[in-house]
Residue, then its C-alpha position, 0 to 999 in steps of 0.5 A: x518788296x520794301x516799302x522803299x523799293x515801292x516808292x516812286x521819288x526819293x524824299x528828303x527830310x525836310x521841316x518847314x511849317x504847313x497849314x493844313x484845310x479840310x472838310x470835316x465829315x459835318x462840313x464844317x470848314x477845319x484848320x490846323x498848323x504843323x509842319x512837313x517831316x519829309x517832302x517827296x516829287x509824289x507826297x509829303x508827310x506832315x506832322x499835325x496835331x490833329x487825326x484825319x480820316x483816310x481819303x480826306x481831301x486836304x489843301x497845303x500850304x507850305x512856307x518856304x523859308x525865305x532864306x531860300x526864295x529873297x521873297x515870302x513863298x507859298x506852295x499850295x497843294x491839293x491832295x487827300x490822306x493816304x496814310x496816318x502814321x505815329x511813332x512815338x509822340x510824332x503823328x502825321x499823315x502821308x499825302 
């Protein structure tokens, strides 16, 4: 089975910037900006400039370009790292 035969939503590439909240394993509240590379109906995968932990819980937001909404959006998301990709200079995490 591929790994695109496994997934449950199709995903689309789509850039639009995030900021990204965790606990660091101290509990020191973290923050950091990046930006989505894809965004499925089960996940999305974002390009930070930091590494998370495998299972760390994270919350989402995602700006939604105004162009889209006629008014300043935010979809905010709850959810925890699945996987930490890299290719190349690009690495992100899958939620």
């Amino acid at each position: 089975m591929t790994k695109n035969q496994r997934r449950t939503s199709k995903r689309l590439p789509m850039e639009l910037p995030v900021e990204i909240r965790w606990k660091s394993r101290a509990g020191s509240q973290k923050q950091a900006m990046g930006k989505t590379g894809n965004i499925s109906g089960s996940g999305l995968f974002i390009e930070i400039p930091v590494r998370l932990h495998r299972a760390t819980s994270v919350m989402i937001k995602v700006m939604l370009p105004r162009e889209l909404t006629q008014v300043p959006l935010e979809l905010l998301c709850q959810g925890r790292v699945v996987r930490w990709n890299q290719h190349g200079q690009v690495q992100g995490l899958v939620q």
